[in-house]
C-alpha positions as MATLAB code, in Angstrom:
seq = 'XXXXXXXXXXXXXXXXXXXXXXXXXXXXXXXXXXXXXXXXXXXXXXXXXXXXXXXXXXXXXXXXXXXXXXXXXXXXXXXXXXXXXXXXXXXXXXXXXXXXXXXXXXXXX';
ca = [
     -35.027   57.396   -7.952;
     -32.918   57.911   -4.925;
     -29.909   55.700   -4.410;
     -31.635   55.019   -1.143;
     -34.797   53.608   -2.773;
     -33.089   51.125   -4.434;
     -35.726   48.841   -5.494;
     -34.118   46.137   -7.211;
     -30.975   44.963   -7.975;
     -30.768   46.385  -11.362;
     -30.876   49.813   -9.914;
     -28.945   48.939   -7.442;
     -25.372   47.174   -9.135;
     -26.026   47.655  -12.816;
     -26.467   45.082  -15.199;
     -25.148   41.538  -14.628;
     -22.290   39.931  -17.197;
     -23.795   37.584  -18.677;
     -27.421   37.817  -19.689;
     -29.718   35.048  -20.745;
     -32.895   36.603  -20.219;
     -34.422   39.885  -19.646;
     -37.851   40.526  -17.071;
     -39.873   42.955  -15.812;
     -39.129   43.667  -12.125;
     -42.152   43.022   -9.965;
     -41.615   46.422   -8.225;
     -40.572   48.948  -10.719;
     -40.976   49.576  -14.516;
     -37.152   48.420  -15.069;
     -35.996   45.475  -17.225;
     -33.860   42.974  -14.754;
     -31.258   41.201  -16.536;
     -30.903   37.727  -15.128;
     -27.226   36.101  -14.614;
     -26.237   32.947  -15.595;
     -23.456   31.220  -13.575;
     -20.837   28.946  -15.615;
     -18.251   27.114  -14.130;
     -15.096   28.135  -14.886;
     -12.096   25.751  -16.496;
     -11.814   24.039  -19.873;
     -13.994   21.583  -21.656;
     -11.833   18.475  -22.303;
     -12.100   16.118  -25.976;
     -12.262   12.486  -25.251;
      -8.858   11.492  -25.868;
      -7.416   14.226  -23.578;
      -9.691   12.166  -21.105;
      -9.003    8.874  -22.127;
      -5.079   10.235  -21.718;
      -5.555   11.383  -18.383;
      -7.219    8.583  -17.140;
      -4.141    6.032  -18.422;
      -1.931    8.470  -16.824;
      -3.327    8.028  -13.763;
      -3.633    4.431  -13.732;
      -0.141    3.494  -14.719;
       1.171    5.942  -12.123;
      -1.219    3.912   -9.577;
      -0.087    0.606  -10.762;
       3.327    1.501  -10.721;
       2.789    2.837   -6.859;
       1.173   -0.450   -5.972;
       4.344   -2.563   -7.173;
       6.580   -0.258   -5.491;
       4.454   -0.726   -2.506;
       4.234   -4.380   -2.175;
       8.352   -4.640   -3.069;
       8.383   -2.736    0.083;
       5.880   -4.849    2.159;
       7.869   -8.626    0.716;
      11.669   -6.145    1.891;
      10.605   -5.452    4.797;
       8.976   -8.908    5.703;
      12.765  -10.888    4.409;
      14.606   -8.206    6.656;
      12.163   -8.994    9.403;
      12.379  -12.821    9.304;
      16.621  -12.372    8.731;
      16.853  -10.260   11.538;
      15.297  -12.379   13.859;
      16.959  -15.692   12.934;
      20.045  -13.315   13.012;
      19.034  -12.289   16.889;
      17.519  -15.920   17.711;
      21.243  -17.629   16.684;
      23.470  -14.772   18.115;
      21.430  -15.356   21.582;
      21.798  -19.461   21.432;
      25.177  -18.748   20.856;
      26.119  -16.393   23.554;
      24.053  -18.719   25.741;
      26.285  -21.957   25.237;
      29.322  -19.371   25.350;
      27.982  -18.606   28.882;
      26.912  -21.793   30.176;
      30.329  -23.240   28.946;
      32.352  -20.810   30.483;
      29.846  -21.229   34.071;
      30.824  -24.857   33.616;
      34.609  -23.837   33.412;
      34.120  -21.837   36.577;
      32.534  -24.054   38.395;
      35.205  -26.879   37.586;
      38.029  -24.293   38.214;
      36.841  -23.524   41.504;
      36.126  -26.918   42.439;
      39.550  -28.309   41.515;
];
């Protein structure tokens, strides 16, 4: 046969790598191997698993206290700095008005 009458894919590419099962192709008189596909990557044990999985969780918990440390920081720093700005301003205010009143008593005298 021709490499231009290919008829199937055994004549065509050869056998496959791994082979499960062996058929007769429907158009020729040629035994098709048939493939298997496996995924590739290891088979983990249990405990590897069970390992993995505690890994994982103590680095989320840790995360999630880190996290809300942040969240009660950043909530004191907001609430200081705006008692901070909300007595700087009253202050600066009666520093104003008081010195207004010394104008105006200045002026007037």
């Amino acid at each position: 046969m021709a490499a231009s009458e290919v008829c199937c894919c055994c004549c065509w590419r050869g056998t496959a790598r791994r082979v499960t099962a062996q058929v007769r192709s429907s158009c020729c008189n040629h035994v098709v191997q048939m493939a298997t596909h496996v995924k590739p990557g290891e088979r983990y044990a249990t405990s590897d698993w069970f390992t993995a999985n505690y890994v994982i969780s103590t680095d989320a918990e840790r995360q999630r206290v880190a996290s809300h440390e942040t969240r009660q920081e950043s909530h004191y720093l907001r609430n200081a700095t705006f008692n901070r700005t909300k007595w700087d301003q009253y202050d600066n205010n009666t520093r104003l008005a008081d010195r207004v009143d010394h104008i105006r008593k200045s002026v007037h005298h």
